[in-house]
N, C-alpha and C positions, 0 to 999 in steps of 0.2 A: 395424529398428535405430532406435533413440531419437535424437534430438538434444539437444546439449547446447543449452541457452536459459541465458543470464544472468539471474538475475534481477533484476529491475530493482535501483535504489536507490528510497526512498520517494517523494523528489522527481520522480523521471523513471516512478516508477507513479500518482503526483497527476498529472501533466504528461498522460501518455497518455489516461487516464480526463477530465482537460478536453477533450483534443479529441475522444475518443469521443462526450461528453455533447456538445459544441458539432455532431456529425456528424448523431449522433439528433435534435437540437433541430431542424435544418434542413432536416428532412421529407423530403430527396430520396433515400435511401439504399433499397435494394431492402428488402422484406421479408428475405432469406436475409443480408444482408448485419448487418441489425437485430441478427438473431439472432448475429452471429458477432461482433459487436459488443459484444454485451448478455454474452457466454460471457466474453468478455477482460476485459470492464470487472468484473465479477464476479470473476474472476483476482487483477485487481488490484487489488481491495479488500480479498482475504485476504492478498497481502501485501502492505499497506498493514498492514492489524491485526495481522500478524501483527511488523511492522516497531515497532512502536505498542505493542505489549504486552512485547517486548522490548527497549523503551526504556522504559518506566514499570516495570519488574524491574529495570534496573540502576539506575535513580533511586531507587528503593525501598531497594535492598541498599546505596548510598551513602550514603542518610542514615542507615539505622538503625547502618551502620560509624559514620558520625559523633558518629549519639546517645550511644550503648553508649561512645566513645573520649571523651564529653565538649565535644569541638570544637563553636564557634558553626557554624552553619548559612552 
């Protein structure tokens, strides 16, 4: 049976991904732990871009409604 996960906001998938990278930095984390580490920060990098490209689409689609309506920027 699957679990539902929320998925993050961008801010609290940047937030985890710092302390992931500040855990790694710190040398003391097992090898398996690295790895499971390494899989999540990974995670959260695609939604990160993916949070990031559907924020640069609707910036897109706002201004070209603006351009097309005439309205300053």
């Amino acid at each position: 049976m699957a679990q539902n996960k929320k998925v993050p906001t961008f801010e609290e998938a940047m937030a985890e991904l710092e302390q992931i990278a500040r855990q790694m930095e710190d040398g003391q984390m097992p090898l398996e732990a690295c790895l499971e580490a390494y899989e999540r920060g990974v995670a959260l990098i695609d939604v990160c871009r993916s949070k990031l490209d559907a924020a640069q689409a609707k910036i897109q689609k706002l201004e070209s409604t603006t351009a097309s309506s005439g309205q300053p920027l």
